[in-house]
C-alpha positions, 0 to 999 in steps of 0.5 A, a space after each residue: 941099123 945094120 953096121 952098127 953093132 959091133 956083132 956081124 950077126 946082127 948086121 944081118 938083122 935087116 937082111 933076114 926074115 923076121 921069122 929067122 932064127 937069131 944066129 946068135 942063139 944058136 952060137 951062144 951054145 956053141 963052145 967055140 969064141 967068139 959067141 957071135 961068128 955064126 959063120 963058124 957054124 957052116 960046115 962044122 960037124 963037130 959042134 954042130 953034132 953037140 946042139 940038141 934041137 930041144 935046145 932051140 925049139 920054141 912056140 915059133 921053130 919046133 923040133 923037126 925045123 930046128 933039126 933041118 937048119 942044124 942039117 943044113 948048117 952041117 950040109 950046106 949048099 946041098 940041093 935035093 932037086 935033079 940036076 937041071 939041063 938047059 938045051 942047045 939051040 941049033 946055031 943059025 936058027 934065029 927065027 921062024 923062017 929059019 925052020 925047015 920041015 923035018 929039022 930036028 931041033 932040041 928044046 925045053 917044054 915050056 908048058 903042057 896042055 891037054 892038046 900037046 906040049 909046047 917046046 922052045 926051040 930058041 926061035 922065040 916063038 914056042 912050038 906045038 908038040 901035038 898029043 898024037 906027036 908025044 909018044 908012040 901009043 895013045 896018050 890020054 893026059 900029056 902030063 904023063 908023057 911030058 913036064 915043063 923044063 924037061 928037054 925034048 927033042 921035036 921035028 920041024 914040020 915047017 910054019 
């Protein structure tokens, strides 16, 4: 039962996937008291620099796992994804009858079909970006034009 023993690593027993490492292992290696305060490991170059992955590699985490956990415990928070935009609905545009033709609205491709893209422009109905729309030349598969969560900006044409 988590709170009962007097380790904070095995208070996350229950808290973490079987599959987890148990963070006492990889602290039983490391030089610095108390074994049990994985936390210490976070952000601590200087230890981690001295575990060796073949230390760790089992039938369940191989070398390249155990390399990418210590690279992460050195690194943590980092995030290899672009960094994500939102857009900025227009203020005053609620709802459909609010669009007027020729409006310019920014908004986030929701989805991409063979058709077209469609954009949320924060009327709570998605609207159609259609293929022909999408670029200035012929487009044959709207995924080479467009992604969903990328922003775009689109022209009302009216409803």
């Amino acid at each position: 039962m988590p709170g009962s023993s007097a380790s904070p690593a095995a208070a996350t027993r229950s808290t973490r996937p079987p599959s987890t490492p148990r963070p006492t292992r990889w602290c039983a290696a490391s030089p610095s008291p108390p074994a049990w305060a994985w936390p210490t490991l976070i952000g601590n170059t200087a230890v981690l620099s001295r575990l060796k992955p073949t230390d760790f590699a089992d039938d369940t985490f191989g070398i390249p796992t155990v390399t990418d956990i210590l690279a992460e415990l050195d690194k943590p928070g980092r995030d290899p994804r672009p960094e994500f935009t939102t857009a900025t609905f227009k203020e005053g545009i609620e709802k459909l009858s609010d669009l007027t033709p020729g409006m310019i609205l920014e908004g986030t491709v929701t989805n991409v079909a063979a058709f077209g893209a469609f954009v949320d422009v924060g009327v709570h109905h998605d609207g159609l970006v259609h293929v022909s729309a999408l670029a200035n030349k012929y487009v044959s598969d709207p995924h080479d034009i467009v992604r969903s969560g990328q922003g775009s900006e689109s022209e009302s044409h009216g409803c």
